[in-house]
N, C-alpha and C positions, 0 to 999 in steps of 0.2 A: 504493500500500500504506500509505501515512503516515495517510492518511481512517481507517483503522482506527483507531490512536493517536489521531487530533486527534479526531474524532467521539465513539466509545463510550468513553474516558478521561472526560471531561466529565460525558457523560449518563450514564454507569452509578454515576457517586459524586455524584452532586446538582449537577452545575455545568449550567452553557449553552454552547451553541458562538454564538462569536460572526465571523460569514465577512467576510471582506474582499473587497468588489468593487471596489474599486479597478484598472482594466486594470493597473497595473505596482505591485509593492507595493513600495514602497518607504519610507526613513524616515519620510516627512510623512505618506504614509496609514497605515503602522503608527501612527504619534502617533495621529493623528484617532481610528481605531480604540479603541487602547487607551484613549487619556483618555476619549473619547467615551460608551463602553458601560463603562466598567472594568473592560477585562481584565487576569486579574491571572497566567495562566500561557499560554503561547505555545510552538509548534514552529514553528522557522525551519530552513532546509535551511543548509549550512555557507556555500553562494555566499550567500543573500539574509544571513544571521549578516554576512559579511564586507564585503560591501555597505552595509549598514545601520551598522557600524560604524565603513564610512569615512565614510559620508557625515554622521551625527549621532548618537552611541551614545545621547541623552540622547531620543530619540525612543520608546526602551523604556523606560523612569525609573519608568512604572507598575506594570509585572511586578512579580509575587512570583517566579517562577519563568520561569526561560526553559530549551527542550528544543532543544536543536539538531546534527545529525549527516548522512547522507548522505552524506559524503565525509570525510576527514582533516579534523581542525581545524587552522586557522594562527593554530601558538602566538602570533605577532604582534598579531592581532586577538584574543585570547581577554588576553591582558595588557594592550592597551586596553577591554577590556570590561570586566574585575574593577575598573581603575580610574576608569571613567567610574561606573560601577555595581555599586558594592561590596555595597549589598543584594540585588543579584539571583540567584540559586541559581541558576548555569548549571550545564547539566547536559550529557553528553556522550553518546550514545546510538551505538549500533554495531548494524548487523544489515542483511544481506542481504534483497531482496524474499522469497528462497527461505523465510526463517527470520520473515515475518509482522509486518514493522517492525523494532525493537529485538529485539537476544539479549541486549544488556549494555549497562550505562550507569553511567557517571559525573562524581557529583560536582567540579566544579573550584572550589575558593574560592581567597579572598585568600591566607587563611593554608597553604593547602598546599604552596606553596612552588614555583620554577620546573622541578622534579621532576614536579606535577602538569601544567606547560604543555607536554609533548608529549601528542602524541593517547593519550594511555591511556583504554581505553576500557572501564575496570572489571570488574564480577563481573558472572557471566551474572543475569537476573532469574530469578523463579520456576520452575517446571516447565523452564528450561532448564537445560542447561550446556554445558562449553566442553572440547575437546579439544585440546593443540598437540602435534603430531606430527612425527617424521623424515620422512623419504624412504620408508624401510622401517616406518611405520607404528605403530612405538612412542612411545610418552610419553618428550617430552623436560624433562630437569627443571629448577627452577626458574631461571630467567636464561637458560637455554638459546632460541637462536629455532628456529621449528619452522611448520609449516603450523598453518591455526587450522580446527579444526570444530567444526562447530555442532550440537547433539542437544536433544531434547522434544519437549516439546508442540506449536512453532509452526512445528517442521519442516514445509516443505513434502511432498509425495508424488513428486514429480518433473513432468517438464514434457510438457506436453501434448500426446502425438504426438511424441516426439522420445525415442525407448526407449535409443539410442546415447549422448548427452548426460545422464539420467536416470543411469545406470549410470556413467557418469565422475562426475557431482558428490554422488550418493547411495550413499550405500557401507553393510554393516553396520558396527554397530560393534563391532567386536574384542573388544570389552571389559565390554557387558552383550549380551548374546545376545536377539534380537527387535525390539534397537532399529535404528533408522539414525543416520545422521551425514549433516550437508550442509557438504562438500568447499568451503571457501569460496576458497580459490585466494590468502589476505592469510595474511603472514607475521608471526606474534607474541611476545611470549613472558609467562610467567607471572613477578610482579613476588616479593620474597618477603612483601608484604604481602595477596599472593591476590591482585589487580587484576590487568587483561592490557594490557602495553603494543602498543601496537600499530606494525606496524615497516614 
């Protein structure tokens, strides 16, 4: 699901995609890569992020922008990365396959302090938004943890041949009549500055 992101991100606002064949990607071919062709914005999943950060942060040095999520971030490696690579605009992206990539993403810089180094993982993007819920279904408020779901545009339809599972993780939503929600089963909560931490 990430090809979606890394492809048409690129090509629908004037850039190139630039692919790495390298059989194992690691620090020295990301270097090659990036010095090589000049790339200047990258999606790393959180293992190859963490990887790469142990083995040589200084291997991404090119980036303007690096995107990386798939799993929780370890605030450990995100605090050697802001100081290996103070200009780089890491960014922190959340979203289930169900939900078409990213639902949410956020900014981590130097200055935001070790309040940003747990996995917060921001504002929904466009056409999406974000639901955190009780047990019983209501909106829990803010600082409160609660279930997190996911609604718009890049909601999935449910899964294919599988009507049982469809009906557990696609629910409507309570709350705009026609929409759905996808049940994403991570616990959150709403920060008071609108960002969603992620728990």
């Amino acid at each position: 699901d990430a090809s979606t992101l890394e492809l048409w991100g690129p090509l629908l606002n004037g850039g190139r995609c630039a692919i790495l064949t390298a059989p194992v990607p690691d620090a020295r071919a990301l270097a090659e890569i990036i010095d090589g062709l000049g790339v200047t914005t990258a999606w790393l999943t959180a293992a190859l992020f963490n990887a790469v950060i142990d083995e040589d942060p200084q291997a991404l040095r090119g980036l303007r922008e690096l995107f990386t999520g798939g799993e929780a971030l370890s605030p450990m490696h995100v605090r050697r990365a802001l100081r290996a690579l103070p200009h780089i605009a890491l960014r922190n992206g959340y979203g289930p396959t169900e939900c078409t990539v990213d639902a949410t993403i956020q900014r981590i810089g130097v200055g935001d302090g070790e309040r940003r180094l747990r996995p917060n993982i921001g504002r929904p993007l466009a056409n999406v938004y974000a639901r955190i819920l009780d047990s019983a279904g209501d909106i829990v408020p803010v600082g409160a943890v609660g279930e997190l779901y996911i609604g718009g545009i890049g909601v999935g339809r449910g899964y294919l041949h599988r009507p049982a599972l469809t009906a557990e993780r696609y629910i409507d939503d309570p709350f705009r009549p026609g929409e759905r929600l996808y049940r994403t089963g991570d616990l959150a909560r709403w920060s008071p500055d609108g960002t969603i931490d992620y728990r």
